[in-house]
C-alpha positions in Angstrom: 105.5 105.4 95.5 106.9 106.2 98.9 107.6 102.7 100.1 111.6 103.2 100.4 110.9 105.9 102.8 107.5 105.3 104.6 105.8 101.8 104.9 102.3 100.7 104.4 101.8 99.7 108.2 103.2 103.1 109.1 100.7 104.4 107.3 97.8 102.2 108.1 98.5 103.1 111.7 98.4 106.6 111.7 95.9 107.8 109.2 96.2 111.7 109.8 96.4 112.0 106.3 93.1 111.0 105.6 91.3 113.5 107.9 90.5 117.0 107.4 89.2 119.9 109.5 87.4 122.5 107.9 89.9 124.8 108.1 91.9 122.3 105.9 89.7 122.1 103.1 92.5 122.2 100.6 94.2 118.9 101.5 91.3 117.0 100.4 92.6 115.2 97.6 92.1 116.1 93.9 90.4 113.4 91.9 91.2 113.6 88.5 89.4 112.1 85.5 90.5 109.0 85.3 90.2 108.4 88.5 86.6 109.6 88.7 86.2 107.1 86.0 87.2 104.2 87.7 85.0 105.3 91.0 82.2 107.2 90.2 79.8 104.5 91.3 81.0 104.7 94.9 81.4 108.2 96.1 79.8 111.0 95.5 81.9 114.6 94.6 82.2 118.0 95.1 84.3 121.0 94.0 86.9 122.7 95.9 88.6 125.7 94.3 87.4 124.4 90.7 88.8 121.5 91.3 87.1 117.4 91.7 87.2 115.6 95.5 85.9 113.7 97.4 82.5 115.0 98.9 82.9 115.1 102.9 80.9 115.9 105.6 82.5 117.0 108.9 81.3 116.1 112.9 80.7 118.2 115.3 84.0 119.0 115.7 84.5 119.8 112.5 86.8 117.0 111.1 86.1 114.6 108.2 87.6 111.5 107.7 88.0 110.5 103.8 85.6 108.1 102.1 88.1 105.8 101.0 89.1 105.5 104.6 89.1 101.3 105.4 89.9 99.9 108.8 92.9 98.8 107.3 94.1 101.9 105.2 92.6 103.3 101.7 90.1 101.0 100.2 91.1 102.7 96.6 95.1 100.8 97.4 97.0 101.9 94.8 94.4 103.7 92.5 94.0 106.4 95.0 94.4 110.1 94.1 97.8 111.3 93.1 97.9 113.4 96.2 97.5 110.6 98.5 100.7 108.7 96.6 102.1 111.6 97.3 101.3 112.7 101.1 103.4 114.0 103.0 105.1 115.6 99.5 103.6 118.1 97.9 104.1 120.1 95.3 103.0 123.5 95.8 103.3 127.1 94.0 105.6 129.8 95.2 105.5 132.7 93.1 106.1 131.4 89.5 107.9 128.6 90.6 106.4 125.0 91.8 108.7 123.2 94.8 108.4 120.6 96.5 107.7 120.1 100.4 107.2 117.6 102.7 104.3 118.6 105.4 105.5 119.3 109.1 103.0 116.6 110.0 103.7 113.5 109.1 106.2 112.4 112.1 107.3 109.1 110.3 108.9 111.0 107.6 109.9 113.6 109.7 112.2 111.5 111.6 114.2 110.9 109.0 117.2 113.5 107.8 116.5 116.4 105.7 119.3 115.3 103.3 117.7 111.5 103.0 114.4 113.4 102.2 116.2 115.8 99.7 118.0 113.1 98.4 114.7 110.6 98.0 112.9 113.6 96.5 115.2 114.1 93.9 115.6 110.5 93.0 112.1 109.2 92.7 109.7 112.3 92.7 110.8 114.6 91.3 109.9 113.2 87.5 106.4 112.0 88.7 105.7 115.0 90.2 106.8 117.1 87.4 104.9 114.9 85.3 101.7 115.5 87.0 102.5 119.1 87.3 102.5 119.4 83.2 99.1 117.2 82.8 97.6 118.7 85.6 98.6 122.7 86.6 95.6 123.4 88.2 96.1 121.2 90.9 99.3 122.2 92.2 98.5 124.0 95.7 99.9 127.3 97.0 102.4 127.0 99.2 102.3 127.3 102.5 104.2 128.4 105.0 106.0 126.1 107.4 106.4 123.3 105.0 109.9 122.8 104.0 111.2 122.9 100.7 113.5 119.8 99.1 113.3 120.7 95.6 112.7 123.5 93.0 111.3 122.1 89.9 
């Protein structure tokens, strides 16, 4: 879904989406029925703020690193959760609207302009996102602060 913007190497080679300190409990991604479906066999789940993931347990340090995680990327390729598609975009909730932002994180993505990203949000997210947003409300995320906004939907 983001291949025009950030490449599968790029991503393969960095893989900080794919872990999570405690504290970041709430990126761990949403997986929805059909998903669950399709890998149900292989990983065991737990609920985060009534919501499907991945079950994870943290090191000492208190970081996880996803299930799906492979040497060479996300074993689940492109059946992964909608929020991994998705990463470093998100759509979140502020007040009673849902925007879209980019995390502060991702430093491939954040090399680029802020009017490419606006401009790549609007062209290709923007409908899948809103999309998603209709079939599944619950799992839009509050927003938080620091993450810019590029796009009100």
């Amino acid at each position: 879904m983001l291949n025009k913007i950030l490449t599968e190497a790029d991503c393969a080679e960095c893989k900080l989406c794919c872990g999570f300190y405690e504290s970041e409990i709430w990126e761990v991604p949403v997986i929805d029925d059909e998903l669950a479906a399709l890998i149900i066999e292989q990983y065991d789940f737990g609920i985060v703020s009534n919501q499907r993931v991945f079950k994870v347990g943290y090191d000492e340090k208190g970081l996880c690193l996803c299930p799906a995680l492979g040497k060479n990327g996300c074993r689940l390729g492109m059946s992964k959760p909608f929020d991994c598609k998705l990463w470093p975009f998100r759509a979140m909730k502020l007040g009673e609207l849902v925007v879209i932002t980019v995390s502060p994180l991702c430093r491939k993505v954040n090399e680029k302009p802020l009017g490419e990203l606006v401009e790549f949000v609007n062209s290709e997210l923007t409908d899948k996102i809103k999309a998603r947003v209709e079939k599944y409300p619950a799992q839009v995320k509050d927003y938080i602060n620091g993450y810019p906004i590029l796009a009100v939907l």
